[in-house]
KEMARDO-486972 format. One line per field, with one value per residue: residue number from 1; z, y, x of N, C-alpha, C, CB in turn. Coordinates in steps of 0.05 Angstrom, whole numbers, plus 5000, padded with zeros to 4 digits. Glycine has a CB too. Example, Ala and Ser with C-alpha at 12.3 -4.5 7.8 and 13.67 -1.06 7.14 Angstrom:
BEGIN
k	1:2;
n_zz	5156:5142;
n_yy	4886:4955;
n_xx	5264:5257;
ca_zz	5156:5143;
ca_yy	4910:4979;
ca_xx	5246:5273;
c_zz	5156:5157;
c_yy	4934:5001;
c_xx	5264:5258;
cb_zz	5181:5114;
cb_yy	4911:4988;
cb_xx	5226:5282;
REM end
This chain:
BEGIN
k	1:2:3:4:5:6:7:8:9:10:11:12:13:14:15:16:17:18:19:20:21:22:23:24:25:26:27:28:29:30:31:32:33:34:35:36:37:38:39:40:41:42:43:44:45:46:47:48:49:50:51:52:53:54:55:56:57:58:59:60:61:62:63:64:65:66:67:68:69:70:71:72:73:74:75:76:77:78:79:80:81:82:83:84:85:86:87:88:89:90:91:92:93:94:95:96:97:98:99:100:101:102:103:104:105:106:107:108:109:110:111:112:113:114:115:116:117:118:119:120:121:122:123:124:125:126:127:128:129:130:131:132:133:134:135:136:137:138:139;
n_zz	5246:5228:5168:5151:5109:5092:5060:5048:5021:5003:4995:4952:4943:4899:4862:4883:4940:5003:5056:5120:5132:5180:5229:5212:5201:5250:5271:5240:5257:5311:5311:5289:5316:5311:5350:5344:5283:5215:5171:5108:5070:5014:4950:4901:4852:4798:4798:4842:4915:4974:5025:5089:5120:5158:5190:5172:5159:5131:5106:5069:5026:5026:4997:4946:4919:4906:4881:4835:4811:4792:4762:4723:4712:4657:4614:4558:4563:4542:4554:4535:4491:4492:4526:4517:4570:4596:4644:4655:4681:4730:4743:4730:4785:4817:4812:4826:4883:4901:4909:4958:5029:5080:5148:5214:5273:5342:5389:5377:5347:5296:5289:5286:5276:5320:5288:5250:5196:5164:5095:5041:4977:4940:4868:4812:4767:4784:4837:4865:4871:4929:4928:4983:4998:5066:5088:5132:5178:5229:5292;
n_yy	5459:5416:5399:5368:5336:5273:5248:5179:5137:5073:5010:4957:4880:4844:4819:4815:4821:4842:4903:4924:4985:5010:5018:5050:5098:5104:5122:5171:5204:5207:5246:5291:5316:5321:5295:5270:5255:5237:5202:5204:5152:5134:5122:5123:5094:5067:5014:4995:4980:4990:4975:4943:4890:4826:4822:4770:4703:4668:4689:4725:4690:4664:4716:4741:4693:4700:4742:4731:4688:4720:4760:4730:4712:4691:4702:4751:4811:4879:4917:4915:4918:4968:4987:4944:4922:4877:4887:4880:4861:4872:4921:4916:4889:4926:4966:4942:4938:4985:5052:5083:5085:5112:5126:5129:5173:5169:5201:5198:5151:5100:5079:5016:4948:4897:4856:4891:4907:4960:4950:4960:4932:4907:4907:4899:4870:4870:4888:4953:5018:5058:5113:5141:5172:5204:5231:5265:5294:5341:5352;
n_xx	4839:4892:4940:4987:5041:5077:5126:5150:5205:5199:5229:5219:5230:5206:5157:5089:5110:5103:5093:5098:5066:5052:5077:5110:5072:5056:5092:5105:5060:5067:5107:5079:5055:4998:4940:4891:4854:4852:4890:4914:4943:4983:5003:5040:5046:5015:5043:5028:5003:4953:4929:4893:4912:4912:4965:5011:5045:5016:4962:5012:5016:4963:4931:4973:4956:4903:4898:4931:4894:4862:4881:4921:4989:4991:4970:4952:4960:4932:4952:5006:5012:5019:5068:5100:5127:5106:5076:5032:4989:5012:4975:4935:4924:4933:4899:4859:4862:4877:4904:4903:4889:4849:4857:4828:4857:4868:4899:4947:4955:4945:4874:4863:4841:4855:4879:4897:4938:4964:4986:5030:5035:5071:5059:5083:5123:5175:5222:5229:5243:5198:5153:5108:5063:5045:4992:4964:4915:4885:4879;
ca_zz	5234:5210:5152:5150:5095:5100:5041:5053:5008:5004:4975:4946:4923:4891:4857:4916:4967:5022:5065:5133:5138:5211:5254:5204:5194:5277:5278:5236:5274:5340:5305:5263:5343:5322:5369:5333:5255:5198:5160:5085:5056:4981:4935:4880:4831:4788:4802:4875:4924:4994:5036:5104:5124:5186:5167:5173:5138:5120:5090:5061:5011:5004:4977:4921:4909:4900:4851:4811:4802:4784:4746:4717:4687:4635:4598:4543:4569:4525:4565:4528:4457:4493:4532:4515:4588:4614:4665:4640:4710:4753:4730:4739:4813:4837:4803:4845:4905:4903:4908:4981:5043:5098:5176:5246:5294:5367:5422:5356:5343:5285:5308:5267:5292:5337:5281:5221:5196:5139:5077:5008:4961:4915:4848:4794:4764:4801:4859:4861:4904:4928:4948:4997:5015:5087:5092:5171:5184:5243:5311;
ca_yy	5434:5419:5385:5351:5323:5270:5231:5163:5121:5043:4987:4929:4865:4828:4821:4805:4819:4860:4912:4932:5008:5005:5033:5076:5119:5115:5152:5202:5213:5218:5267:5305:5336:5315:5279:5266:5260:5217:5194:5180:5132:5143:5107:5152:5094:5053:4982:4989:4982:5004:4962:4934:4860:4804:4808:4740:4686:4643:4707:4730:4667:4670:4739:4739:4670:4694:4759:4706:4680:4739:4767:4714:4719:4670:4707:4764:4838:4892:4935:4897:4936:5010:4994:4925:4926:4854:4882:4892:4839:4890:4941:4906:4881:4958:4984:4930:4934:5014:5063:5091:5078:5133:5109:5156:5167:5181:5198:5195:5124:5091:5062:4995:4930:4885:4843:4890:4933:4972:4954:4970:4908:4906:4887:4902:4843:4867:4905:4984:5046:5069:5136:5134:5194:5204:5263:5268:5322:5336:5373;
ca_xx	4849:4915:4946:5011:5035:5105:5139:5168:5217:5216:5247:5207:5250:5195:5124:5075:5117:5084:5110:5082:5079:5039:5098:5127:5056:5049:5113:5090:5037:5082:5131:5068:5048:4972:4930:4864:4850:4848:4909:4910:4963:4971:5026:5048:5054:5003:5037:5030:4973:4962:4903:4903:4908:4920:4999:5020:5050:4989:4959:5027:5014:4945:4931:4981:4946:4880:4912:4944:4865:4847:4894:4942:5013:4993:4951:4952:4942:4934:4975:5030:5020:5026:5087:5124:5145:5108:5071:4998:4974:5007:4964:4898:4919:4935:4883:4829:4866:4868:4922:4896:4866:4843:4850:4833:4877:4868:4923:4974:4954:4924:4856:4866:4836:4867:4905:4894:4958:4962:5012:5048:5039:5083:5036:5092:5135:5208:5218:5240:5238:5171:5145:5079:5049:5017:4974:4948:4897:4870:4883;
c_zz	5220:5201:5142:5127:5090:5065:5047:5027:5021:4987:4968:4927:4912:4885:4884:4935:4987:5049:5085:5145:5166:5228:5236:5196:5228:5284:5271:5246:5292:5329:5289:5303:5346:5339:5357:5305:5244:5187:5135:5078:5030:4972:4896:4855:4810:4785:4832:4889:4955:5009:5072:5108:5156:5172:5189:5147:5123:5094:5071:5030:5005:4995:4951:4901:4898:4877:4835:4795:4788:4762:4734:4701:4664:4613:4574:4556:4543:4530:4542:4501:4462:4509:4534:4541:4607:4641:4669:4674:4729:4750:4740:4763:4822:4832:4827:4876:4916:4910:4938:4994:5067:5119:5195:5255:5313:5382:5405:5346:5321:5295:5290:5302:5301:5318:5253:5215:5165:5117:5050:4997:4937:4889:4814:4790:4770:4817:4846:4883:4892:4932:4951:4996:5046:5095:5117:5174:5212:5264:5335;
c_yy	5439:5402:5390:5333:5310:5257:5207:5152:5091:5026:4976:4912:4844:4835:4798:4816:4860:4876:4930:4965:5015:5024:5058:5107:5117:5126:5173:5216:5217:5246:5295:5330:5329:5306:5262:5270:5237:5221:5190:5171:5132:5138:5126:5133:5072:5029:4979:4993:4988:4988:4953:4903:4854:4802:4793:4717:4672:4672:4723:4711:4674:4687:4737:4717:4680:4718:4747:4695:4697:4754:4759:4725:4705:4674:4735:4792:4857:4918:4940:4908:4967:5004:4972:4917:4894:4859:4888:4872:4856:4914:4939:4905:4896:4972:4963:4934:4971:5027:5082:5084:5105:5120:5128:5150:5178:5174:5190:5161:5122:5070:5039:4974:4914:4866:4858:4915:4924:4961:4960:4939:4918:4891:4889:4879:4847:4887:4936:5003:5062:5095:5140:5159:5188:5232:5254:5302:5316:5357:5362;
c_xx	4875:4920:4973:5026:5068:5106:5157:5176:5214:5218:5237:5228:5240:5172:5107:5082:5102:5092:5097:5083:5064:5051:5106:5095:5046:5081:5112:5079:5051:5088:5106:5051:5006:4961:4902:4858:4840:4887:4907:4934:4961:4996:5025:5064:5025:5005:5046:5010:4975:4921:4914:4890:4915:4952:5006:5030:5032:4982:4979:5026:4994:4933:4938:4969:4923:4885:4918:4919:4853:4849:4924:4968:5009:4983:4953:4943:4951:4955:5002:5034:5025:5049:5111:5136:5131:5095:5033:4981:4977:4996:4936:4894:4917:4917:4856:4840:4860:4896:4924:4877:4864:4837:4844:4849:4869:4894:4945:4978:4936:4903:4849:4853:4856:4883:4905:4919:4953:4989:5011:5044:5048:5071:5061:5106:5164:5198:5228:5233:5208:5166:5124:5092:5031:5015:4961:4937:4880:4878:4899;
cb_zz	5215:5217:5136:5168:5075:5133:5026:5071:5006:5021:4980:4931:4934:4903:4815:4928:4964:5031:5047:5151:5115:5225:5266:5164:5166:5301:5273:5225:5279:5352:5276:5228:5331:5314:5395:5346:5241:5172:5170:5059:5064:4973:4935:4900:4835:4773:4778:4890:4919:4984:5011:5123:5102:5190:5153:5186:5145:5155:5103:5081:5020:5003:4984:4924:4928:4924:4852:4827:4822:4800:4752:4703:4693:4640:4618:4523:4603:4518:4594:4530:4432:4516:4552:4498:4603:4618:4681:4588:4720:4765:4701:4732:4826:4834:4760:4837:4908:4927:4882:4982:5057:5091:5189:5273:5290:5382:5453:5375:5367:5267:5320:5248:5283:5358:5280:5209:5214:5146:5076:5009:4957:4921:4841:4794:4735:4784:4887:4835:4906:4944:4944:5024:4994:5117:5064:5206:5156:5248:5320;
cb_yy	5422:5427:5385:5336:5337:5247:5247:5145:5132:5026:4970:4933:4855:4812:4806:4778:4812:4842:4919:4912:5029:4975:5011:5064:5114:5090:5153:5205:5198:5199:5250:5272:5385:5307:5298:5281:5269:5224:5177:5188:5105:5176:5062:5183:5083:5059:4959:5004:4952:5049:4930:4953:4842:4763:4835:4729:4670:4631:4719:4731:4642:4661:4757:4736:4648:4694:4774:4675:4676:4752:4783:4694:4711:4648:4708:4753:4855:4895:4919:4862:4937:5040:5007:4939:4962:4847:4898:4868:4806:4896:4939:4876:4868:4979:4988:4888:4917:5020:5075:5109:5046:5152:5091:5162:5173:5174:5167:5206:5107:5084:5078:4991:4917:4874:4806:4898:4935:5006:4931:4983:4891:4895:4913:4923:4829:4874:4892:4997:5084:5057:5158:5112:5206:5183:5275:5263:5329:5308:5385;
cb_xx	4828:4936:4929:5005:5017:5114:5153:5159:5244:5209:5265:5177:5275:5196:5117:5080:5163:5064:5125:5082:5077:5045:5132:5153:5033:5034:5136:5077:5013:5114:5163:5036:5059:4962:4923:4848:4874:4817:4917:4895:4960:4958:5013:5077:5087:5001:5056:5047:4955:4974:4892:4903:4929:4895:5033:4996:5063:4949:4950:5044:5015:4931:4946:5006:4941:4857:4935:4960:4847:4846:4891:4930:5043:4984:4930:4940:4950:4909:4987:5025:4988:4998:5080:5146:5144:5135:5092:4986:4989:5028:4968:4885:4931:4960:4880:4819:4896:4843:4920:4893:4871:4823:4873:4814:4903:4843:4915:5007:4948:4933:4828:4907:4819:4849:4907:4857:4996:4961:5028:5093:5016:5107:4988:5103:5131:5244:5238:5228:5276:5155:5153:5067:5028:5021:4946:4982:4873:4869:4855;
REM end
């Protein structure tokens, strides 16, 4: 078994916004020579999340909608006395959504369902530069 391990950079220019890393972790996998493994995906910050969805517009809307339910801007976090910084909601949403997900791959492909790709949600209140981890192990 071997283990591979890349570093990507990306951009986010918004809270919510959602960013499909699909192609860029089946190129990895081309360029990584594996054929057969697992993949994990892993975001290297505490207001960012990493899940897979149906990406589409409808769902592009109602996600953030139902985070907003969940964990409102309107409301008092305590966050807000250890770091003054306003973002105590994106905190809660990356922490429920999760900071990694682990997919297989066969034949250098992720084996994702037929409308489900993997992304980065941006859960912080501005955008900034990301850095994912994808660790691929396998043979």
């Amino acid at each position: 078994m071997n283990i591979i391990t890349k570093e990507i950079t990306i951009k986010t220019k918004h809270e919510n916004q959602m960013i499909d890393l699909s192609e860029d972790i089946n190129n990895e996998l081309k360029s990584s020579g594996l054929e057969t493994g697992i993949v994990t995906i892993f975001t290297r910050h505490s207001t960012g999340a990493i899940t897979t969805i149906e990406y589409e517009p409808g769902l592009e809307k109602d996600f953030p909608a139902m985070l907003k339910r969940i964990a409102p801007d309107d409301i008092f976090y305590e966050h807000e006395n250890t770091w003054h910084d306003g973002n105590g909601r994106s905190h809660v949403k990356a922490s429920l959504i999760g900071s990694s997900i682990t997919v297989p791959f066969k034949d250098q492909k992720l084996l994702l369902g037929q409308w489900q790709h993997v992304i980065f949600l941006e859960c912080n209140i501005e955008g900034r530069d990301r850095q994912l981890v994808f660790q691929m192990m396998g043979n």
